[in-house]
N, C-alpha and C positions, 0 to 999 in steps of 0.2 A: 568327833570324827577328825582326824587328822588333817590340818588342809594340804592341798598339791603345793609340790613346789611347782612356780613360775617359771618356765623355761624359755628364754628369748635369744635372739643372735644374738652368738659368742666370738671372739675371737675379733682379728680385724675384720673390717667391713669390704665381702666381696664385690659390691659395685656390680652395676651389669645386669642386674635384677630386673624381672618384667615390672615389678611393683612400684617401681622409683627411676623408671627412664622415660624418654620423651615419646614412646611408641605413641600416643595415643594423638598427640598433638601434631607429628610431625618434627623434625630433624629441619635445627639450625646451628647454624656454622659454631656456633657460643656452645654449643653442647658435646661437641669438640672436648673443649677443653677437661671433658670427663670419662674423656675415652684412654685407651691406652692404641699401641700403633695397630696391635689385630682387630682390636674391635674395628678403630675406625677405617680400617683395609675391609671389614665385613660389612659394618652399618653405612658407612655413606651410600647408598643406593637411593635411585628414584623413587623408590616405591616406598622408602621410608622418609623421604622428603617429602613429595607428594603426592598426597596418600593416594589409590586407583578410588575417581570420583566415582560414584554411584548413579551410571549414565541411564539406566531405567525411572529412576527418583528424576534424574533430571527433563526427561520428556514426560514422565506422568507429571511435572509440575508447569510445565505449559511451555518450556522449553522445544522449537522446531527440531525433530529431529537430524537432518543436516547439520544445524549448528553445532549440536551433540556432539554429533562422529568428527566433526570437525575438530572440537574439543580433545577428541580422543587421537585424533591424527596427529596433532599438534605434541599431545603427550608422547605417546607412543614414536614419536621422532628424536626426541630427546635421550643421548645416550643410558644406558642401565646404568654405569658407573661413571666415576672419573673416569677421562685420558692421560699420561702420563707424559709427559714430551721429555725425550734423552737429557732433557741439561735438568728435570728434575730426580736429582739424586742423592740426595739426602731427606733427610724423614722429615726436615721442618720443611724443605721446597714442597715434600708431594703433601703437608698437610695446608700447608698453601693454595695447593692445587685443589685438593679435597672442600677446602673451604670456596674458594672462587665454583665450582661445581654446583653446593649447593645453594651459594647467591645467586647463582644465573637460572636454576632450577625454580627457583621462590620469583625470580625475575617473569619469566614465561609464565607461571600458574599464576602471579596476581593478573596477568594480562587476562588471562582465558576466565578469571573465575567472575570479568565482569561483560563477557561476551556474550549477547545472548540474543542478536540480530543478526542479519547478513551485512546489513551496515558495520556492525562491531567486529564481525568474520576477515571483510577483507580490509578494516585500519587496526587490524593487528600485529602486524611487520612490522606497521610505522612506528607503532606506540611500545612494541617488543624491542626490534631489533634499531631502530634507527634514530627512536627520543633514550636508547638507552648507549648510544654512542657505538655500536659494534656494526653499522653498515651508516653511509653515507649515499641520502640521495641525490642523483647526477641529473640534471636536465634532459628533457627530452632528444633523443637524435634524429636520424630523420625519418624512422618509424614513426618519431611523435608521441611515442610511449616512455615516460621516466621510468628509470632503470636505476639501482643500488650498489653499490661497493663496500665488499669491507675493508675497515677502517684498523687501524693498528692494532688497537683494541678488540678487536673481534678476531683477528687473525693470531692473537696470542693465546687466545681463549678457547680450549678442545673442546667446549661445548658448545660453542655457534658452529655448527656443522653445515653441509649445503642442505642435507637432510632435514636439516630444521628451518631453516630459509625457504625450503622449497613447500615445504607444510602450510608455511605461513601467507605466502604471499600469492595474489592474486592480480591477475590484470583487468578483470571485469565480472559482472558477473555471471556472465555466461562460463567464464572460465572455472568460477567456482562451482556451476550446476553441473561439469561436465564431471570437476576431479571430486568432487566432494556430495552434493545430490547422489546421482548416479550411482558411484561406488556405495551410498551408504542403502539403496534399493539393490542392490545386488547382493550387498553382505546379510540383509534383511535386519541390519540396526534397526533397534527400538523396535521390531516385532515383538510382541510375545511368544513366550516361551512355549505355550499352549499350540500355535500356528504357527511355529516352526519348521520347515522343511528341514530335515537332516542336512547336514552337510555333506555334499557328493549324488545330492538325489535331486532332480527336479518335478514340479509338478507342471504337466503342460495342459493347454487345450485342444482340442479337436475337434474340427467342425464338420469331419465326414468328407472333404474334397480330395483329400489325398494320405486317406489310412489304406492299410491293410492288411486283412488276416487271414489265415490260411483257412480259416470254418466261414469267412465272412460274415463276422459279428461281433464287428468293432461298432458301435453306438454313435450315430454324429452328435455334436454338442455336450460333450462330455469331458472330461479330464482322465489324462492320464499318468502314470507316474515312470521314468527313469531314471539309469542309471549309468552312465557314460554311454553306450551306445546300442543298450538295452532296455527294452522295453518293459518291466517289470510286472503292470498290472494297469488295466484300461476301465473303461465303461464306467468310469465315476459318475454320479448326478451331480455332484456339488464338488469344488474345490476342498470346501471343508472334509470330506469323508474321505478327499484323496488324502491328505494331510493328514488326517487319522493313522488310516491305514497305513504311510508307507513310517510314522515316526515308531510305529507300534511294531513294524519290518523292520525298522535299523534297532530298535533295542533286542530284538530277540535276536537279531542277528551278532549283539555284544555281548550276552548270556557270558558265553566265554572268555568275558574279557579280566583282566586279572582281580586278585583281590587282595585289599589289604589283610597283611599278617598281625594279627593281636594276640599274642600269648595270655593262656587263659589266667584269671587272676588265681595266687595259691587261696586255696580254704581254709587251709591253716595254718601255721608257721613254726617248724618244730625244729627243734635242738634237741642233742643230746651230747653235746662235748663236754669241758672241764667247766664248771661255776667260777667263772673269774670274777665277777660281781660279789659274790658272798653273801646273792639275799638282798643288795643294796640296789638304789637304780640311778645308774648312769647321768650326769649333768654333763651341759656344755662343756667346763671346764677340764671335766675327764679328756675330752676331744684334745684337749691343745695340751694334756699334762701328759698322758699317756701316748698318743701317737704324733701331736706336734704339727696339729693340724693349724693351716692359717685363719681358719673362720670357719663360721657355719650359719645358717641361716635356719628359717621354717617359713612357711607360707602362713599368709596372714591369718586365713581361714584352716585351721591346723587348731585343734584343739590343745587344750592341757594336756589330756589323757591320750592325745595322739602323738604330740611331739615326746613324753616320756617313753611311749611306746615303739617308738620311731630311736631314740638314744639308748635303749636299751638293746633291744634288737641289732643295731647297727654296731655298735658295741662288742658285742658277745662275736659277730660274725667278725668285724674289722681283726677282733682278738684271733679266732679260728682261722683266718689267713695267713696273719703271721707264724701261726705256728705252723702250718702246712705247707708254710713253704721255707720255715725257719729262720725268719728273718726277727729285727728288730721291730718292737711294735715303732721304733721313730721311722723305719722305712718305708709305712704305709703313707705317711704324708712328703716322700721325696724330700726329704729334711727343709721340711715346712713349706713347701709350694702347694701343697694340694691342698682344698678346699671344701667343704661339704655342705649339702641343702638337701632339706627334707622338704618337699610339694612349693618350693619357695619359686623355681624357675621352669616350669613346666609349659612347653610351648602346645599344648593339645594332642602332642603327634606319639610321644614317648610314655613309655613306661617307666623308665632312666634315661638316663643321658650324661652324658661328660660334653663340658665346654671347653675347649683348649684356649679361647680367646684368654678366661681367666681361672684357667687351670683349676676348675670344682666342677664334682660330682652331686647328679641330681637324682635324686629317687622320689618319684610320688608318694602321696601319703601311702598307700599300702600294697597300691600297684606296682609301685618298684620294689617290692621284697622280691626277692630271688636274683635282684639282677648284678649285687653290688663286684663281685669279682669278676663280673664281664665288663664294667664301667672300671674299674680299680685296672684292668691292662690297658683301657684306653688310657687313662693317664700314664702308666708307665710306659704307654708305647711314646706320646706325647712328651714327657720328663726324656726318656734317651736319646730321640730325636730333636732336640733342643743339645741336651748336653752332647754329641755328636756333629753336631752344628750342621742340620740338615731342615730342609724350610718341609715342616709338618710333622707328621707321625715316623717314625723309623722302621715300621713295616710297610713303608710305601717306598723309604729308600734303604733295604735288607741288604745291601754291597758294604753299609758304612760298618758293620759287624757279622764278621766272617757267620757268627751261630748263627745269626736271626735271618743269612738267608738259607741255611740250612734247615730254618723250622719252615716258613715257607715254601721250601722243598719236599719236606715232609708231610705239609700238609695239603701236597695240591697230587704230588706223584709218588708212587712206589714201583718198585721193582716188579716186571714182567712174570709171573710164573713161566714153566717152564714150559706147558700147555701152550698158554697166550703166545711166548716168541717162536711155538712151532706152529702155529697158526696165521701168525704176522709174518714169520718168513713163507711159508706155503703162498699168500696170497700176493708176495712180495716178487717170487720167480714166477705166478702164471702170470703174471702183469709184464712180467721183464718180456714171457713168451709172447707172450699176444705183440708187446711193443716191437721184437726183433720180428716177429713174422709182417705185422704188416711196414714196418722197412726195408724189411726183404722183398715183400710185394712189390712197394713202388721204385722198388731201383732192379731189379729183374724179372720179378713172373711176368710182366706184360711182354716185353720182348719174346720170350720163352712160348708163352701161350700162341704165338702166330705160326711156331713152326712144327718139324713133327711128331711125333706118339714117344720118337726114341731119345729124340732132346728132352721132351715134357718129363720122361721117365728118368731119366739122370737129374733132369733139376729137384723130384720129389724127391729123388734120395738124398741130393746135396745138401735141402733142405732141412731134412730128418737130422743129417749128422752137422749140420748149422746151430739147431736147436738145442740138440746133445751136449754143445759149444766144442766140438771136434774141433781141433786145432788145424787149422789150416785151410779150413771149409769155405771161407771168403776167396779166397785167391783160388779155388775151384769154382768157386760158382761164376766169380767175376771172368776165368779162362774160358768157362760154360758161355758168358754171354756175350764175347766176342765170335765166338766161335757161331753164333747163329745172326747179330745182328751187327757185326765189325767193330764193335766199341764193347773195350769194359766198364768196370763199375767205375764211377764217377769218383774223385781222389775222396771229396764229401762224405761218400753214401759209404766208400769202402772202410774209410776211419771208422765211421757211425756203427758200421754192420761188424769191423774188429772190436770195438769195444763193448758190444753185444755179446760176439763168440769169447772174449775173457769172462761177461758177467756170466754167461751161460754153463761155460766150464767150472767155474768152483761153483754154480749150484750143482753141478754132477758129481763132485768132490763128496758132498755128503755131510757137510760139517756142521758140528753141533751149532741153531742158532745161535747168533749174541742176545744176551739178554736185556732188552732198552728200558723203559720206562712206562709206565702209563698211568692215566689221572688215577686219584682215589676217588672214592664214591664219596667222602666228603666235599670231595671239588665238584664232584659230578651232580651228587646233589645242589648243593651249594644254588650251580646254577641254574637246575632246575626249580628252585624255589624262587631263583628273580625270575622266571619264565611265567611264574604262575602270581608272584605277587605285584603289587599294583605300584609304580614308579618305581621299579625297582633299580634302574640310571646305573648298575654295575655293584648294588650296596651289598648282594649277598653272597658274590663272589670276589668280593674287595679283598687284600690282602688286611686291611683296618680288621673288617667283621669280621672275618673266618677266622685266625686268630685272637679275637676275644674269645669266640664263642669255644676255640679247640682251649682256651685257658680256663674258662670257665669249667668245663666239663675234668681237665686236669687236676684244678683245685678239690672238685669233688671226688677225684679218687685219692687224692692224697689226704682228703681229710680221715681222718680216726674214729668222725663218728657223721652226725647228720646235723646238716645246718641251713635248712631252709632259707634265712633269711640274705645270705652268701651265694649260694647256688642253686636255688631252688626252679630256677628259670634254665638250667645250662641244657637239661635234654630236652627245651619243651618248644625248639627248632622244626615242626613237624607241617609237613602238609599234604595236600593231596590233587589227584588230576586225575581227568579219567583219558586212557590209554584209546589207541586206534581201533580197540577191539570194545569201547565203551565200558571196559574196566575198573573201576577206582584203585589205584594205585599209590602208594605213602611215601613221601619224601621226609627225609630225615638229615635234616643240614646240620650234623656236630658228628665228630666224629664216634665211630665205633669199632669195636673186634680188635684184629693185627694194628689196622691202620694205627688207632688210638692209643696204642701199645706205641708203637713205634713214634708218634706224634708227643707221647709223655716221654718218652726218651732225649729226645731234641730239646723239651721243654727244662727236664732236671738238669743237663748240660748248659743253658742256656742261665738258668736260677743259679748256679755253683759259678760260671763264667764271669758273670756280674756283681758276684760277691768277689770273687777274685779281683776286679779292676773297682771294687769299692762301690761300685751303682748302690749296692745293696749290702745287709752286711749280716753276717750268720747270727744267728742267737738261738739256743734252745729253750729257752729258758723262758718260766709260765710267772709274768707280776700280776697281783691280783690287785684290786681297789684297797687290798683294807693295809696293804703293802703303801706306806705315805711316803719313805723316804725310796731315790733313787740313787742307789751308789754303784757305781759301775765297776766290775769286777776287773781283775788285772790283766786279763788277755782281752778283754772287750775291746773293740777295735771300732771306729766310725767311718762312713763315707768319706770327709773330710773334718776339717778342726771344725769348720764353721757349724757344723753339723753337729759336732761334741758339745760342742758350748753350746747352741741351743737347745741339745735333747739337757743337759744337766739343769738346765735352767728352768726348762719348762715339767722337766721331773720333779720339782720339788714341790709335793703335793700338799693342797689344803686339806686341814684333815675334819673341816666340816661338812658332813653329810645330811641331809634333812627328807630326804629323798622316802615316799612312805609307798607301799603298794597298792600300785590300783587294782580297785575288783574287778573289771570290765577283766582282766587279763589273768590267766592263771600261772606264774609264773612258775610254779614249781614242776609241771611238765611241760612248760614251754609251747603250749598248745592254745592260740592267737583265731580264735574266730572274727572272721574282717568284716562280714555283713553286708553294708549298703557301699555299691560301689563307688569311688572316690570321682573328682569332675571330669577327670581326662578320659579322651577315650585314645588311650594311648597305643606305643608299638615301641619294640627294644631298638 
């Protein structure tokens, strides 16, 4: 039997990996020096310095619970990130600052991780903030209480806040039963989770002296449960059964609360384009010879049989992109900034993923099949928005390239039928009417109303032809109401009620509405699917997301045949909600019909655009593996030289292959039974 070939990261080494960073330990200043300027703009946070303790382990371990929350005040005071102060302005000042952040961080959490008395509670200021130099303590005054200042040191330092001072320090300890006790029997810290009262609901007692109900058969000595100023449900025998009932009230009362979206895994994974392989399977080095990729990775727990499966697959599809949209295979890796991982960076949440901190694409082991041309425009959204020189993605700033806000245009609004603007103007003049009548009421029918049958009867006409936008009709009615109560229309109300009779008159005119705008149902879905899924913070109607997913769906009509592994995920956007009337109803967040039509329009303009200004660069042309040498034909054209030189260099192919087929896969119909699900319980 043939053995497998060994497949390990190739390429330079991406860095950045959950497998080889400090998650696990916690974040010090020294590990820094392994960042580049976005990670450590990302990672320096508190919560990756120190870690959020485990404050239930710490009172089930015999820790008072006060000390606890105290513990957790104390953290929870401590800013989320660095601060930045104006004179730091360059990148070695703020990593300066980034580092001083996390010493003062690790400063505070060795104080608290040996507190574990009310004794240790309130000489924690002293041994935090003032044996560590950043406040000075002052004598007593003639309170007779000593009092702190900070000290130069602490006033240079964004992270001694009052906010953290205030956390810390106590004058007795009665002061600390008031802020710290109290608050943490209110918040019900260190309860269990089991005798929890919901949050927003109380449970109270009754003792029968002052209830009441309208059947009189409220129960004295019992509990009952509320809700702001509502009384929910009574005649409890025990506290416990009220605490049942009302936790057992607030989750079915969250039934509807959203849900996470997980696209279902494919069942099988099929192709049917051109054999660019030859029958061969794909190695690392294919990755950096043929597309010029900077690295690639696997996850440790990645089989033999899965990572060649994972480079074959990725392969065939990376090849089927280039050609759909006619570029160079050197252009799928942004002439070598892009990066690729197979289940190597998978933070539980995803199915794929693109990290711009270090420009690589992640697919899980098999869970990410389908996704790779919706992760391939986050990098290219990423790659122009850089080369553009705009801070993130460039469909978040679409001004810096006239197309890209024209595809965002396209994909959010279309043109009014001609139905819709005779419908939008219809409701746009009874609005104008309703508006000019009742400012016609309060600047003359009152007047009008007091006098008699034959004035009342002139004003409904003047009225009619005010409406009409009769020209002239203001300066009659306004002669109409001096004539009854000595004064005309007010210079105000007369302007206001003229530019009324103008809007009125050209809706009498008759003319064809304008034809404005309105969302597409991709946008409209869009956001109906953040209404319905669970943290959705703006993700599904981002201009990031919607444009992956309208390219994803692009690629697949541009392709020539079927490629699973590329877009096998682009229509599977789908969810559902049940309507006013308890209906279930389907949302579908990618585009479809005209829209989509019109949305691939902007997209081919957009493809051709970018080859024009060199981002990208045309090639028709199909290389296969068993093709070693690469010589670039005489109108071949590159993004830049730098780009030439390294597609020529990384083109010149080894031409040892050892690569054997495994049986698990049938690769001659391309047809991938996946099986036992992989460990993420991911989302795109």
């Amino acid at each position: 039997m043939a053995k497998l070939t060994q497949h390990e990261d190739f390429g330079e080494k991406i860095g950045g990996a959950k497998k080889d960073l400090w998650r696990q330990r916690g974040l010090y200043a020294d590990d820094l020096s392994q960042m580049n300027t976005r990670e450590a703009d990302k990672y320096v946070k508190k919560d990756n310095i120190w870690k959020k303790p485990d404050y239930q382990a710490m009172i089930d371990g015999g820790i008072p619970f006060d000390i606890v929350y105290f513990i957790k005040t104390v953290r929870d005071s401590l800013n989320a990130a660095p601060l930045f102060l104006r004179t730091d302005d360059t990148d070695e000042k703020k990593l300066d600052r980034q580092k001083q952040y996390i010493d003062t961080v690790r400063e505070v959490q060795y104080v608290m991780e040996v507190v574990i008395s009310k004794d240790g509670a309130l000489g924690a200021f002293e041994r935090s903030m003032i044996n560590s130099g950043y406040y000075e303590r002052m004598e007593p005054g003639i309170s007779g209480s000593w009092y702190a200042v900070a000290t130069e040191k602490g006033r240079e330092n964004p992270a001694i806040t009052d906010k953290l001072s205030r956390a810390l320090f106590f004058r007795s300890e009665r002061d600390f039963e008031q802020k710290i006790t109290q608050e943490a029997i209110r918040e019900q810290f260190g309860v269990p989770k089991e005798n929890k009262v919901p949050r927003g609901y109380e449970v109270l007692f009754s003792d029968g002296k002052y209830t009441y109900s309208a059947n009189n058969d409220w129960k004295p000595n019992t509990y009952y449960v509320a809700k702001g100023h509502r009384i929910l449900q009574r005649n409890f025998e025990t506290r416990d059964a009220a605490v049942k009932w009302v936790q057992e009230f607030a989750k079915n009362s969250r039934d509807g609360k959203k849900k996470r979206f997980v696209p279902a895994q494919l069942e099988h994974v099929q192709r049917d384009g051109s054999d660019y392989r030859r029958g061969m399977d794909a190695q690392g080095q294919d990755y950096l010879d043929t597309f010029g990729f900077k690295g690639g990775e696997f996850g440790n727990w990645m089989t033999q049989n899965d990572r060649q499966a994972s480079l074959n697959y990725g392969y065939d599809a990376l090849k089927d992109l280039a050609a759909a949209l006619s570029i160079s295979d050197q252009d799928i890796s942004f002439c070598g900034s892009l990066s690729i991982a197979f289940g190597a960076r998978g933070s539980g949440n995803f199915v794929a993923h693109y990290e711009p901190l270090r420009q690589v694409i992640n697919l899980t082991k098999m869970r990410g099949a389908g996704s790779l041309a919706h992760e391939w425009w986050h990098g290219l959204d990423d790659y122009l928005g850089t080369k553009l020189s705009v801070k993130g993605y460039l469909s978040d700033n679409p001004s810096k390239l006239p197309l890209f806000s024209r595809l965002i245009e396209a994909i959010k609004y279309k043109p009014e039928t001609v139905e819709q603007a005779a419908t939008r103007a219809e409701a746009q003049e009874e609005k104008s009417r309703r508006d000019a009548e009742r400012w016609l009421t309060a600047a003359v029918s009152r007047y009008i109303k007091k006098t008699d049958e034959k004035a009342l009867s002139e004003y409904e006409r003047l009225k009619e032809a005010f409406l009409r936008g009769e020209h002239g009709s203001v300066d009659k009615l306004s002669k109409l109401k001096k004539s009854v109560s000595g004064h005309v229309i007010s210079k105000n109300d007369r302007e206001q009620l003229q530019l009324y009779e103008r809007l009125l008159g050209k809706f009498a005119e008759k003319q064809e509405p304008f034809i404005g705008r309105v969302a597409t149902d991709f946008y409209l879905n869009s956001k109906k699917m953040g209404d319905i899924c669970e943290k959705d913070g703006g993700y599904w109607a981002s201009n990031v997301e919607m444009t992956a997913r309208a390219f994803a769906v692009y690629v697949m009509d541009k392709l020539q045949g079927r490629s699973d592994y590329l877009v096998g995920h682009a229509e599977s956007a789908v969810g559902t909600y049940l309507d006013k009337e308890g209906n279930t109803q389907v949302v579908r967040a990618y585009p479809q019909g005209e829209e989509r039509r019109a949305i691939n329009q902007v997209f081919d303009e957009l493809v051709a655009e970018l080859k024009l200004q060199n981002y990208l660069t045309h090639d028709d042309r199909t290389v296969s593996l068993s093709q070693r040498e690469f010589v670039p034909e005489p109108n071949y054209t590159y993004p830049n030289k730098a780009c030439a030189d390294q597609s020529i260099e990384r083109m010149s192919l080894s031409t040892n292959f050892h690569g054997e087929q495994i049986s698990l896969f049938d690769y001659d119909g391309l047809d991938f039974d996946i099986g036992d699900e992989d460990e993420y319980d991911d989302e795109i």
